[in-house]
N, C-alpha and C positions, 0 to 999 in steps of 0.2 A: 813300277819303280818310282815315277813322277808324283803316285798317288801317296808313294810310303813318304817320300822326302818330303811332301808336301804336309804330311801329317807331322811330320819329326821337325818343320819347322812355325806349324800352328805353333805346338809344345812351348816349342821354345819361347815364343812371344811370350804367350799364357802365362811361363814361369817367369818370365822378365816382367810383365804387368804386377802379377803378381809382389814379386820381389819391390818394385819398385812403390806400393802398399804400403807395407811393412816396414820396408827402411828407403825413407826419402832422399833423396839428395842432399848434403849435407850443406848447401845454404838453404835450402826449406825447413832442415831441421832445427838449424840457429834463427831463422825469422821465426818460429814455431817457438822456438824456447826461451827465446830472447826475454828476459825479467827487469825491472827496473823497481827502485826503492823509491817509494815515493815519500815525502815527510809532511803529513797532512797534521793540519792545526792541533789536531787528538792525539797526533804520533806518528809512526814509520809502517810500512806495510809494502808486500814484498807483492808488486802486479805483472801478469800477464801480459804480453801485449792488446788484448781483447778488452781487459779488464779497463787498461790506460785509456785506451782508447774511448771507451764509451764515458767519460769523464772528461776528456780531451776538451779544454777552452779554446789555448793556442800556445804561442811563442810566449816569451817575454824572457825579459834582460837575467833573473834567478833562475830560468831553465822553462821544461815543460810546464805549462801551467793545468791542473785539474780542480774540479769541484763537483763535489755528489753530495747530495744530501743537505745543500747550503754548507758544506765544509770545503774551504778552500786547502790545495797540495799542491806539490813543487817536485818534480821529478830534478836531480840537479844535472847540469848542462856539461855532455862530453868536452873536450877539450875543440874540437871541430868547431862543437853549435857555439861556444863562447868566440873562438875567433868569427864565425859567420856574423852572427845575429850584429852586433856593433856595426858591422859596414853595410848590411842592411837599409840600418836605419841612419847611416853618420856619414855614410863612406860615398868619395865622388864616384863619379861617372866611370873614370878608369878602375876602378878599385872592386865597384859594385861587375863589370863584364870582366872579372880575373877570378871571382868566388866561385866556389864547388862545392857541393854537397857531400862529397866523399869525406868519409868517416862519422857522418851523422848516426846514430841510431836511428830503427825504423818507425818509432815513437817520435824521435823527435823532425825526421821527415813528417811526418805526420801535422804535427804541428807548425812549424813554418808553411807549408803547405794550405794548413788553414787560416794563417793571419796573412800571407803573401798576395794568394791566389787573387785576392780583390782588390790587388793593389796595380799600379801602371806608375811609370819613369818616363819623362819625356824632356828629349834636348832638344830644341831647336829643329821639330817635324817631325822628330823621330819618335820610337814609340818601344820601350823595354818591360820586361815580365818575368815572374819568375818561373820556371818550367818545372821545377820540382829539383832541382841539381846544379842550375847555375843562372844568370839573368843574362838574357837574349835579346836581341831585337824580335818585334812582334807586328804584325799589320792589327791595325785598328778595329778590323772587321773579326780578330778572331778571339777578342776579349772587348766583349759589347758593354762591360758594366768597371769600374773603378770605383771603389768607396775611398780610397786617399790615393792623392796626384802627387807624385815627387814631382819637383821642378828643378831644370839645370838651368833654366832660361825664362824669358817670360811665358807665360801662359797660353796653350792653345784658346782660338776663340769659345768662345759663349757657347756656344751651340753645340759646340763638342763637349764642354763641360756638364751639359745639358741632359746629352745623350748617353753620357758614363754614368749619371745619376752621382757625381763625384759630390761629396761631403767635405771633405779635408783638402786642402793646398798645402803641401809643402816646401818651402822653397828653398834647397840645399845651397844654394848659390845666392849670388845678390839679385834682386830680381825688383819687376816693377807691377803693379796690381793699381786699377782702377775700378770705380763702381762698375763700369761699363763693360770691365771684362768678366762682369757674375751676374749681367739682366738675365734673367731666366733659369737661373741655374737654382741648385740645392745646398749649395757648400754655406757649411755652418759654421766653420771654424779653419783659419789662416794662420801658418808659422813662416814669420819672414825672419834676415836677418836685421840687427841692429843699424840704423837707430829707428828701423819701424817698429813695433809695438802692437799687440794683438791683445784687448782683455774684453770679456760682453759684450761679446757681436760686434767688435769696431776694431778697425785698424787705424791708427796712425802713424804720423810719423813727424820726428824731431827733427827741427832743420833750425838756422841760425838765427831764424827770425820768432822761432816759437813752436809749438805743437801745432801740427796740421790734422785735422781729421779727416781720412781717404775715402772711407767707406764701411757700411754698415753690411750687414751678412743677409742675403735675401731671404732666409728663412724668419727673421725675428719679427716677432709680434710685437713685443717691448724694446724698447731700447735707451739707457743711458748714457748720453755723449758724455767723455769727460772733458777736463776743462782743459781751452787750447786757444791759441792767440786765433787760426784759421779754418777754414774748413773750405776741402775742393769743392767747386760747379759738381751738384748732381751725387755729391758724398752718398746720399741715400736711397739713389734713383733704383737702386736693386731690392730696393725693400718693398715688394708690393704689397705685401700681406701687413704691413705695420700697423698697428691700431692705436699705439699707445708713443709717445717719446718725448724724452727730457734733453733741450738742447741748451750749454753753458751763454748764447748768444743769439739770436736770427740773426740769417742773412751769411755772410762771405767773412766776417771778422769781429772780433769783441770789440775792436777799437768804432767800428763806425763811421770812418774818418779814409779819405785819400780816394782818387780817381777811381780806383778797381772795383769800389766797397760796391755791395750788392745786398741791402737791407731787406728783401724780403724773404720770409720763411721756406719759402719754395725754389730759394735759388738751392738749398739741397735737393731737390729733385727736379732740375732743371739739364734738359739733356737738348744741349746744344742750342740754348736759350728758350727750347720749349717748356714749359711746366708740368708735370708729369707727379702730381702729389698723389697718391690713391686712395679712393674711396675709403676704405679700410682705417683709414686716420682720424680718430671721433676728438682722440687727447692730447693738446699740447703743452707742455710745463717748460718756461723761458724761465734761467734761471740768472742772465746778466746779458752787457750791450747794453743796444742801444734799440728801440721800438721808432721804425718810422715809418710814417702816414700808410695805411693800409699795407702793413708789415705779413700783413697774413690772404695778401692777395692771393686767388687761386687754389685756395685752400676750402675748396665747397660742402667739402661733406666734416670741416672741425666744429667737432660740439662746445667743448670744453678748453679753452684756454688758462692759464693758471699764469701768473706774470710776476709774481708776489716778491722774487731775490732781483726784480729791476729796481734801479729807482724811479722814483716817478719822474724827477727831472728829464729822465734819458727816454720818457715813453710819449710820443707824438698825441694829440688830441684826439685825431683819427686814423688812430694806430690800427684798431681794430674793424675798423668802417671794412666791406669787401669780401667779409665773415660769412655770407647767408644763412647759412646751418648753425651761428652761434647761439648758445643756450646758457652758459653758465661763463661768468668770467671774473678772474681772480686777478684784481690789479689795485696797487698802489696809488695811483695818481684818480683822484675823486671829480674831476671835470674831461671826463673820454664821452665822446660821441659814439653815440650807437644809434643801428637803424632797427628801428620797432620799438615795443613798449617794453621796460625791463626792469623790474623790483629793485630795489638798494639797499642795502645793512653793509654797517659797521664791522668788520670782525675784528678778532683778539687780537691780530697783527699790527692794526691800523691799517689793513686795505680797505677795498669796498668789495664784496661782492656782489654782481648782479645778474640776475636770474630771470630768464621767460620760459613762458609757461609755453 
């Protein structure tokens, strides 16, 4: 009797397995059939979830975003992903832990998913993430990488930035950034709010007395300060890799003038009055200021100095003396001391340049 029952309730599983085969569950059968119209540069076209998928770039503000074939597509954005995606990237702190992924499509989970996932929110210690359905607090240990940092607050330290491999700063709030808080780090690109200013690797910032320059992005190799009344102690000190840069002045101010002033070129990479220029630095190009007496102290390994938009009024006689590694220099004023022996011609500007071999 125990043997038949036990037979009559194999069966049944069997036919339940079975059955269950055949005709799924009816949310596996809508993830399974679930279509979306995508509207690709060439036209419309009616995809699978499979299909989307394997095209899948990420988010963005028009909807899903795809590309096959080098043809860019746009899946358009349920009503959900359009309220989502804005506080995302717009929305504060309260705003960003009240969103929910309910009523996404599973396309476009999909996608949030892949622009989010490598992203991190931090207030003041704290540490938030997207989980796939809503943004949580996170311990730091369980999302080891960040490629863009929201910020509600100032910056976690260096080292942490370091550690995330973070790229991007973004700072939703009004927030405060120094060279110092990116020695070591990777971040190539800063969104602050007004009246800072972020263009080619530079931040500054607008204050009553003139444009400040804060800091240069430790990834760049080149860099063009723009033009500004200041520039903070050590502005550059993140930049180890630099080889190359164009500064509107040496030193601490264009004026040249008043107690604070700090005329030499390496008060940009002066950290905490040590000098910290690196090796990596062969080119310098002054483009205004004022040049005084060994302006380029400290500066061992600059090949190339270029001084040509100074006047020569404003350039010291032994502006350049302190150079060792100098090889080529482009200046205005035709009586400058130099140590070693060094060629002289005229050029088309009316500077001199001089040359050692």
């Amino acid at each position: 009797m125990r043997r038949a029952a036990a037979s009559l309730l194999a069966a049944a599983l069997l036919l339940g397995w079975a059955a269950a085969l055949l005709f799924p569950l009816p949310a596996s059968v809508g993830a399974l059939r679930e279509e979306y119209l995508c509207r690709w540069e060439t036209g419309e076209q009616a995809l699978d979830y499979a299909a989307a998928y394997a095209a899948l770039v990420g988010a963005g503000e028009e909807g899903v975003l795809l590309e096959q074939g080098g043809v860019q597509g746009t899946i358009p954005p349920t009503q959900a992903y359009r309220a989502l995606l804005p506080m995302l990237e717009e929305g504060s702190l309260a705003q960003l832990l009240s969103l929910s992924g309910q009523g996404l499509s599973r396309i476009e989970r999909a996608a949030v998913w892949r622009t989010y996932s490598a992203r991190l929110w931090y207030a003041d210690g704290e540490w938030f993430s997207w989980t796939g359905n809503a943004v949580a607090r996170t311990q730091l240990s369980a999302r080891p990488y960040a490629d863009t940092l929201t910020l509600f607050s100032d910056p976690p330290a260096a080292q942490v930035l370091a550690q995330l491999g973070t790229q991007r700063l973004v700072f939703r709030d009004a927030g405060t950034l120094t060279a110092h808080d990116l020695v070591g780090t990777c971040v190539s690109s800063v969104s602050l709010p007004a009246p800072y200013a972020f263009s080619q690797g530079v931040l500054t910032l607008d204050t009553a007395g003139g444009r400040r320059i804060v800091c240069g992005m430790p990834v760049a190799e080149a860099l063009v300060l723009p033009s500004a009344a200041f520039a903070d102690e050590g502005a550059l000190l993140a930049c180890s890799a630099l080889e190359k840069v164009t500064v509107p002045f040496a030193g601490s101010s264009a004026g040249g003038a008043g107690s604070d002033f700090r005329g030499e070129f390496a008060h940009l990479f002066s950290d905490n009055g040590r000098y910290c220029v690196p090796e990596t630095l062969k080119r310098v190009t002054v483009t205004g200021g004022v040049l005084v007496a060994y302006a380029f102290y400290a500066c061992s390994a600059v090949e190339e100095i270029t001084a040509c938009g100074v006047d020569a009024q404003d350039i010291a006689r032994q502006a350049f003396l302190g150079a060792p590694a100098l090889r080529t220099l482009h200046t205005p004023r035709r009586d400058v001391v130099l140590s070693g022996e060094y060629a002289a011609r005229t050029l088309a500007c009316g500077c001199t340049l001089y040359t050692r071999d």
